[in-house]
Residue frames as qw, qx, qy, qz and C-alpha x, y, z in Angstrom:
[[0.425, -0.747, -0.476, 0.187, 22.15, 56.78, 33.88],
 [0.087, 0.788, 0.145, 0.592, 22.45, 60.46, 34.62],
 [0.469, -0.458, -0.366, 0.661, 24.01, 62.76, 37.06],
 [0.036, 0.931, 0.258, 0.255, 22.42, 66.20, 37.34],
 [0.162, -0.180, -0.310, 0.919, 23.98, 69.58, 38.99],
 [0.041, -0.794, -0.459, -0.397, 21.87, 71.66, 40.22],
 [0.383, 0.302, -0.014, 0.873, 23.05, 75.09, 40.78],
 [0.221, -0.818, -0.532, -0.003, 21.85, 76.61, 43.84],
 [0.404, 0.130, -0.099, 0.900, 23.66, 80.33, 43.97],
 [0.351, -0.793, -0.451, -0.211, 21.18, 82.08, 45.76],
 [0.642, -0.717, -0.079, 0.260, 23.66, 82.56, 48.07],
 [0.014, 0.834, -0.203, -0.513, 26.33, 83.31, 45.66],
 [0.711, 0.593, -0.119, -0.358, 27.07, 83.53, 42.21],
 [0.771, -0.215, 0.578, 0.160, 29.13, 80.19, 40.52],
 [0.807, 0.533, 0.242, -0.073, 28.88, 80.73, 37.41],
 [0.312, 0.794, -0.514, -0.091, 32.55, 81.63, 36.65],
 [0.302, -0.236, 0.914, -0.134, 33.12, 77.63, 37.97],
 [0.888, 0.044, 0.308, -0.339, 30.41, 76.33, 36.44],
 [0.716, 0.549, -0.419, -0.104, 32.39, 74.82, 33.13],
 [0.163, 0.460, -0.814, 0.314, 35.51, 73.69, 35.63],
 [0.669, -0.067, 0.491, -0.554, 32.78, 71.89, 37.89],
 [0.882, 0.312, -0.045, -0.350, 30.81, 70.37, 35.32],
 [0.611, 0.531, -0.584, 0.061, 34.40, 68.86, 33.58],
 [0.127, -0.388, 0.806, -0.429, 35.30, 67.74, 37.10],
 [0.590, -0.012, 0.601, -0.538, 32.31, 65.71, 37.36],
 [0.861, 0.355, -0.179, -0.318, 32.32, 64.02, 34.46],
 [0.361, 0.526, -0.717, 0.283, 35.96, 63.23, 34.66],
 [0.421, -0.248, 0.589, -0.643, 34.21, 61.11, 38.29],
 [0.826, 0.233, 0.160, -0.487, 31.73, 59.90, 36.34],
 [0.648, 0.595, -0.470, -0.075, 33.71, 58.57, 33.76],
 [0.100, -0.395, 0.853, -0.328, 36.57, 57.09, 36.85],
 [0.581, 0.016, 0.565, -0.586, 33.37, 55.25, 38.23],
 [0.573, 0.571, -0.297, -0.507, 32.24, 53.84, 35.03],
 [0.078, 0.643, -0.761, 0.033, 35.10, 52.25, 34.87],
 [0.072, -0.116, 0.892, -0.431, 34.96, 49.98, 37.73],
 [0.098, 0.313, 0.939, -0.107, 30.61, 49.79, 37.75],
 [0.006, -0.633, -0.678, -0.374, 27.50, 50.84, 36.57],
 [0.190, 0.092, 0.321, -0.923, 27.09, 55.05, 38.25],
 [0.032, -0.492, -0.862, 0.114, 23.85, 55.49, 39.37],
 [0.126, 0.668, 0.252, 0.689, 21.75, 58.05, 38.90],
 [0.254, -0.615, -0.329, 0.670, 22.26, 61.01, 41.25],
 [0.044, -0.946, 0.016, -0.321, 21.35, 64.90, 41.80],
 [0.589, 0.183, -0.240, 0.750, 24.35, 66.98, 42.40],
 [0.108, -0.981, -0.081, -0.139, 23.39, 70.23, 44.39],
 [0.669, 0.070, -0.107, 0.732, 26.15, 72.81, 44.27],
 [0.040, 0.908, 0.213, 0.358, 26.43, 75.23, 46.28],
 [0.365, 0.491, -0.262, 0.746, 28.32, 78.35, 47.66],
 [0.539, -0.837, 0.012, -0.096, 28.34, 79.15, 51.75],
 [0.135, 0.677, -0.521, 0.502, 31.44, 81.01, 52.97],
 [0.431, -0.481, 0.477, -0.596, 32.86, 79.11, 55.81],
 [0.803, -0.130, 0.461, -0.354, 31.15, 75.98, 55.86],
 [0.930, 0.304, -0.150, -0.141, 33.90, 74.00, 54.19],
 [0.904, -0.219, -0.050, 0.363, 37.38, 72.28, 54.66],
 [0.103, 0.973, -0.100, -0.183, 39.22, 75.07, 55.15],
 [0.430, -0.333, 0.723, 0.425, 42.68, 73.29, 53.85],
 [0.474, 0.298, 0.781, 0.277, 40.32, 72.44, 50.54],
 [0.249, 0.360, 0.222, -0.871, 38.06, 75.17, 50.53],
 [0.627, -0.072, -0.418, -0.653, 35.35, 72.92, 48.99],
 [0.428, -0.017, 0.859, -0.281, 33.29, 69.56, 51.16],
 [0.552, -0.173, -0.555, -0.599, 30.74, 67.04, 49.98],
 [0.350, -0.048, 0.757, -0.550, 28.49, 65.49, 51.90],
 [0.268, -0.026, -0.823, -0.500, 25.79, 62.42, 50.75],
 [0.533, -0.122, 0.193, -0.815, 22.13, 63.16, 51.76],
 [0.752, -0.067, 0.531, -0.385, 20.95, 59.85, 50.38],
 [0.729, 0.122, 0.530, 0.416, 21.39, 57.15, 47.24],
 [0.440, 0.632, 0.363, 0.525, 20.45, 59.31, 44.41],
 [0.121, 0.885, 0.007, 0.449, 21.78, 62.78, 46.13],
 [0.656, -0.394, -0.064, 0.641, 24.78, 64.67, 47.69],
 [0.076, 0.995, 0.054, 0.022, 25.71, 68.21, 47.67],
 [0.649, 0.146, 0.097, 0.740, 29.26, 70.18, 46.69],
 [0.347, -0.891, -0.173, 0.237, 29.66, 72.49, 49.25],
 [0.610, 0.386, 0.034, 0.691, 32.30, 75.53, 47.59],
 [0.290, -0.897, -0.265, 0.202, 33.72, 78.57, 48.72],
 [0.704, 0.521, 0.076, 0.476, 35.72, 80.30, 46.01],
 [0.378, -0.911, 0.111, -0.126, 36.67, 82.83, 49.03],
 [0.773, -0.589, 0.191, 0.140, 38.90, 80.43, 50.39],
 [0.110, 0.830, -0.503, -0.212, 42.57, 81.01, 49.36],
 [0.318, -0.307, 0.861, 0.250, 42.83, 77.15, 48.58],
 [0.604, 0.483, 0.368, -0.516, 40.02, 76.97, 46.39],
 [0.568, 0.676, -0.383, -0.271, 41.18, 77.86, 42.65],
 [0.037, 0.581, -0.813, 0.005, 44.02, 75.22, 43.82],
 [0.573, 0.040, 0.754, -0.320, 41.94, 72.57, 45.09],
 [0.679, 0.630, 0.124, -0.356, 40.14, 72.92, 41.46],
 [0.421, 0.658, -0.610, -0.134, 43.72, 72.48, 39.35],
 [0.265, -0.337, 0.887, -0.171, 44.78, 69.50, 41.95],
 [0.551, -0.181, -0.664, -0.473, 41.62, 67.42, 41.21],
 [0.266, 0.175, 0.708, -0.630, 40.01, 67.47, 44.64],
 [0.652, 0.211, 0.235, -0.690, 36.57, 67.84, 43.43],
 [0.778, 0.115, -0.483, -0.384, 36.40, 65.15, 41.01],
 [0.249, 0.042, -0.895, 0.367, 38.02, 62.85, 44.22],
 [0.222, -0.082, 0.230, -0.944, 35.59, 64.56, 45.99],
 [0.643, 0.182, -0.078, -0.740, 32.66, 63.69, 43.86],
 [0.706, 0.118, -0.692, -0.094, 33.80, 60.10, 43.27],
 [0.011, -0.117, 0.803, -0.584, 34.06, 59.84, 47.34],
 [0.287, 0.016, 0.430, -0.856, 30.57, 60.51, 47.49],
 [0.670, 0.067, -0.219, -0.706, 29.17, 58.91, 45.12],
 [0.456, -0.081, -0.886, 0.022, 30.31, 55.67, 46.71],
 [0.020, -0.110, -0.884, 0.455, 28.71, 56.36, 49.46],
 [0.558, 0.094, -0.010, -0.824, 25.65, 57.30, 47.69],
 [0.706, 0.131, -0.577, -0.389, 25.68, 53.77, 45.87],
 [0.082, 0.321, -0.718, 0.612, 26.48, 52.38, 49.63],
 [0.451, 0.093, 0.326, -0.825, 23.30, 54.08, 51.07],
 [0.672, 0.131, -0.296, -0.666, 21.48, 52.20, 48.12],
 [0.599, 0.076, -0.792, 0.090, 23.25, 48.31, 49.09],
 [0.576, -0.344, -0.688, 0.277, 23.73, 47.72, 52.87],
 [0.220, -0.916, -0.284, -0.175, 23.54, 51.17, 53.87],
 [0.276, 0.760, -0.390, 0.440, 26.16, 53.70, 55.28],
 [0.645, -0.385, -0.611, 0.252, 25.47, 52.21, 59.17],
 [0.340, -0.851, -0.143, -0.373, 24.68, 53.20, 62.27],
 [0.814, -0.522, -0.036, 0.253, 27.66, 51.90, 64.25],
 [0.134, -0.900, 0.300, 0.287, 30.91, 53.34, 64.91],
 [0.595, -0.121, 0.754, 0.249, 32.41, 50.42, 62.79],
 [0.496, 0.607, 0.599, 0.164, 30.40, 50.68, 60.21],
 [0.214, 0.974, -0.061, -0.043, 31.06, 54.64, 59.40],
 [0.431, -0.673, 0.490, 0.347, 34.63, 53.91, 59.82],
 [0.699, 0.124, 0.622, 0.330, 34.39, 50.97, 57.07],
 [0.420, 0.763, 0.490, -0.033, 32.04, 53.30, 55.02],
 [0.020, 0.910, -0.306, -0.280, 34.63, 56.21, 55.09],
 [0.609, -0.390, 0.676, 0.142, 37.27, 53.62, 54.69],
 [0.642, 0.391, 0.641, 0.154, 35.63, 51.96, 51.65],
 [0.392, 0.912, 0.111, 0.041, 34.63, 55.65, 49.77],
 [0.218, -0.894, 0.282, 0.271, 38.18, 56.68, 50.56],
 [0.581, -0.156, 0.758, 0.253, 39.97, 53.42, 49.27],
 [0.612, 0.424, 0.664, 0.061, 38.02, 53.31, 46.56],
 [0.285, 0.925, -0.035, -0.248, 39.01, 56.98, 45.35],
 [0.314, -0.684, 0.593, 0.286, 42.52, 55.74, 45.57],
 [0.497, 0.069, 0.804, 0.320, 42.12, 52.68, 43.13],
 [0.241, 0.920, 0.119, -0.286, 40.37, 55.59, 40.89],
 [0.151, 0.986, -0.066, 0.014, 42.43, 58.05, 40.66],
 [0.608, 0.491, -0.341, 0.522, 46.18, 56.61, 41.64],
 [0.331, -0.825, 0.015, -0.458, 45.62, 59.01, 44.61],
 [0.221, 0.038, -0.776, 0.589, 47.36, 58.93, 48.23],
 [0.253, -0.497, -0.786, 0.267, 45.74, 59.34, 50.91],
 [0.080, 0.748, 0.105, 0.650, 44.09, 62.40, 51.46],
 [0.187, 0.386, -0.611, 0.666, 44.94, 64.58, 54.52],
 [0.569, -0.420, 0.293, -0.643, 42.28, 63.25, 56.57],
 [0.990, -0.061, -0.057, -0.118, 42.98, 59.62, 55.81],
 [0.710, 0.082, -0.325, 0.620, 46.84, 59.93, 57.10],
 [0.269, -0.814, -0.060, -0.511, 45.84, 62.71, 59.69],
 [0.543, -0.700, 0.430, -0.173, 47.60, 61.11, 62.88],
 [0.009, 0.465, -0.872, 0.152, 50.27, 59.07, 63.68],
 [0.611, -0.155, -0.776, -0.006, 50.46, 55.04, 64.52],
 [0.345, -0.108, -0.691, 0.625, 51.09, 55.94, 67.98],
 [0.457, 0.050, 0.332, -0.824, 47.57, 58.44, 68.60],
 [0.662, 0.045, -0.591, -0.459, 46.13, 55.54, 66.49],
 [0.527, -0.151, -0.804, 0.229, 46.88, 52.92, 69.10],
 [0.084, -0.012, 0.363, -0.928, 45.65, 55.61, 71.93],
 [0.438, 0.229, 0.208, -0.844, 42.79, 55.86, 70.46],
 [0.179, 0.139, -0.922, -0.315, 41.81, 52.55, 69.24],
 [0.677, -0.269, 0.080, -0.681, 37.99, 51.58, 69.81],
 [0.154, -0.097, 0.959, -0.216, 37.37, 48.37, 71.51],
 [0.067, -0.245, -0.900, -0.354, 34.77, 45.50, 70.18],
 [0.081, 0.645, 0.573, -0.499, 31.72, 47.29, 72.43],
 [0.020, 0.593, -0.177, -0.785, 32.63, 50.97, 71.00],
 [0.149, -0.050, 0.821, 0.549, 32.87, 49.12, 67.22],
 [0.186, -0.345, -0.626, -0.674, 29.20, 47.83, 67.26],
 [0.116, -0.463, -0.685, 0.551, 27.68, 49.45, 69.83],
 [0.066, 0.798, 0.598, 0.043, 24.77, 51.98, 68.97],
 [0.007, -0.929, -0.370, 0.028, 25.54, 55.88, 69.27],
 [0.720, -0.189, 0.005, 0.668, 28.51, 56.95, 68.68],
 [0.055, -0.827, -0.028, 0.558, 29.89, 60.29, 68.60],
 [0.707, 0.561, 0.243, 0.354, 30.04, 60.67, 64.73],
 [0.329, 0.877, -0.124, 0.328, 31.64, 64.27, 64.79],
 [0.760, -0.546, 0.308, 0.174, 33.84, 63.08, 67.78],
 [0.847, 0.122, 0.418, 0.304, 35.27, 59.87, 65.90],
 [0.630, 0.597, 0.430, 0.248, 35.68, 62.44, 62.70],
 [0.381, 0.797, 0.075, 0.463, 35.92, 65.59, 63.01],
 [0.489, -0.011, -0.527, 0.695, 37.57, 65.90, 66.98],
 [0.273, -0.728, 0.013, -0.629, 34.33, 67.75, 68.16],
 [0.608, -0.771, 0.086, -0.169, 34.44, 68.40, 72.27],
 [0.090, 0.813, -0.536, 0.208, 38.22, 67.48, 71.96],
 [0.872, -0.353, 0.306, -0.148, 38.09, 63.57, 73.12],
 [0.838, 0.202, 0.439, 0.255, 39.63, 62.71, 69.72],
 [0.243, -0.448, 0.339, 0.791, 42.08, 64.14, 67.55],
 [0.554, 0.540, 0.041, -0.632, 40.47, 65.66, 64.15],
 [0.721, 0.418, -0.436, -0.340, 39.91, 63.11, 61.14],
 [0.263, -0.305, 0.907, -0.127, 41.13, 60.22, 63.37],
 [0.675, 0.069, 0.681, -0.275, 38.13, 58.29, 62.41],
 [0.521, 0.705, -0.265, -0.401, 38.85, 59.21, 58.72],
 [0.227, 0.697, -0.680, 0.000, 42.30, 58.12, 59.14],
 [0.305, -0.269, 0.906, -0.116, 41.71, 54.58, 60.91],
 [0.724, 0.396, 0.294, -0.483, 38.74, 53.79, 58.42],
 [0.589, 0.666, -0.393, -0.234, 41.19, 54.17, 55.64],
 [0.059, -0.396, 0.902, -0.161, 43.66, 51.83, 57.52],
 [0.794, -0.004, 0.361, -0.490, 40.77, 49.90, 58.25],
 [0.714, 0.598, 0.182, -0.314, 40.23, 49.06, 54.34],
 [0.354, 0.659, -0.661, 0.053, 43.80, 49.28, 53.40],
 [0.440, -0.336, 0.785, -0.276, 43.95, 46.08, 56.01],
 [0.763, 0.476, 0.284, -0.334, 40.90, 44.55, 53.72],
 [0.775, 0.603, -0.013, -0.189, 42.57, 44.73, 50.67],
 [0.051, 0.626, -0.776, -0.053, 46.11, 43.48, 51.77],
 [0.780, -0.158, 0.567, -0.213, 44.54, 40.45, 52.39],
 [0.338, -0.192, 0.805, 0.449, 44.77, 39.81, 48.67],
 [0.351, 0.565, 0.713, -0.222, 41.17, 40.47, 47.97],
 [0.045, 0.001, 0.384, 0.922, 40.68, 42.04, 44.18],
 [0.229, 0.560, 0.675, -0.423, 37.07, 43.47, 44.78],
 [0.155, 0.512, 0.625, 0.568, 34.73, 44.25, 41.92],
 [0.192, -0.321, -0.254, -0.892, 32.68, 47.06, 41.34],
 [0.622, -0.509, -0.236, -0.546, 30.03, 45.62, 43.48],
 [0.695, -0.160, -0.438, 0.547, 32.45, 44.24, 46.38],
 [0.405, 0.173, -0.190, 0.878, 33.73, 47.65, 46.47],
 [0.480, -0.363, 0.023, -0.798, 29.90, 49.31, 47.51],
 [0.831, -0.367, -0.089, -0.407, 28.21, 46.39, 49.18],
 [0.785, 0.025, -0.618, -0.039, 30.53, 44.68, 51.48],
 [0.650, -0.665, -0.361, 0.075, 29.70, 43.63, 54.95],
 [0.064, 0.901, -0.268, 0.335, 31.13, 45.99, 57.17],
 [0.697, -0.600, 0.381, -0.095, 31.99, 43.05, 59.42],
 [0.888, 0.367, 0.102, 0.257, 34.16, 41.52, 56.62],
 [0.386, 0.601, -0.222, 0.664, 36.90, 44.47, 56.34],
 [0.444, -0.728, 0.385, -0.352, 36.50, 45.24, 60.36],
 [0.974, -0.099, 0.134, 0.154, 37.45, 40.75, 60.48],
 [0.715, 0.553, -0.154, 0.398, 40.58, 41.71, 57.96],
 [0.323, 0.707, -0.273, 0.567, 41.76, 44.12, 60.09],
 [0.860, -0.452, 0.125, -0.201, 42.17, 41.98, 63.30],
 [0.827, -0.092, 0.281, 0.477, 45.92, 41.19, 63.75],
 [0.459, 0.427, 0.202, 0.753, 46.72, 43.88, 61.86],
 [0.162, -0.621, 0.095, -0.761, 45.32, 48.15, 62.17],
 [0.333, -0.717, 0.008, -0.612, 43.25, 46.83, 65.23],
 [0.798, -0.571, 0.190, -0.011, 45.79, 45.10, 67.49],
 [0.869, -0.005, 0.034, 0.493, 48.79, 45.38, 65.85],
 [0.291, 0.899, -0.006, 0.328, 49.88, 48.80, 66.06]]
């Protein structure tokens, strides 16, 4: 099965990245392998000043199963680094769990669920790659963690602020908190002892790894 790029540069030109890209995404592909069958996906890459992590200068972001985009901005003065460090193949292996996610039980609609989902793609880069955490999944302290702990309503209740929880719009929540207690979440999951396959690692319940971490991330901090 096949993973495409497709090279939108309309906005601006890539092509002195395309070779480093490409190698980065195979080197993903290849991690993934590993562990289970990649699915096929479309890659869209493309260049918009601005509209990426400015610590990374690159984002991804998964649209649906078989597609996600690799958002770059070779402006940014962490860019060329981000490219030597392997971000983008983490990057690309983040996303594509949660492309293969989208395809199983789905990313979800609750504030639990996105937490697991982040939780799961994040965890799952780490048993990859070796990786720590990245700076949005160790972004705050134990002690704004307990602050800002959701209670069982908040968990699976309907609507949550997604860019709240995530990213600290309108200032209730500190940025990447919901990154950073997703990963705890999952890191709670897999102390249990649980060695999760390839298909564990995309399709399990979200109320399984939110159970794990009872007694532990969410009431024991």
């Amino acid at each position: 099965m096949s993973w495409q790029l497709h090279w939108l540069e309309a906005s601006g030109d890539l092509s002195p990245w395309h070779a480093i890209i490409a190698e980065e995404v195979a080197i993903a592909r290849k991690a993934v392998s590993e562990l289970l069958p990649p699915s096929p996906l479309d890659i869209i890459v493309q260049r918009l000043p601005g509209e990426v992590i400015p610590e990374r200068g690159t984002t991804g972001r998964a649209l649906r199963e078989s597609l996600f985009s690799l958002t770059l901005d070779p402006a940014n003065p962490n860019f060329e680094r981000s490219l030597r460090d392997g971000d983008l193949r983490r990057t690309v292996a983040h996303e594509a769990h949660h492309c293969m996610r989208m395809a199983g039980p789905g990313y979800g609609w609750t504030l639990g669920e996105a937490l697991v989902s982040e939780g799961l793609a994040g965890q799952f880069v780490s048993r990859l790659f070796g990786s720590p955490p990245e700076p949005w999944e160790c972004a705050v302290t134990d002690d704004v963690l307990k602050a800002n702990l959701p209670d069982d309503a908040t968990l699976v209740g309907n609507g949550h602020d997604h860019r709240a929880w995530f990213f600290g719009f309108g200032g209730r929540y500190p940025r990447w908190l919901g990154y950073t207690l997703g990963y705890r979440i999952v890191g709670d999951w897999l102390e249990t002892g649980i060695a999760p396959d390839g298909a564990t690692w995309v399709n399990v319940p979200a109320h399984e790894v939110i159970e794990a971490a009872r007694g532990r991330t969410l009431s024991n901090l």
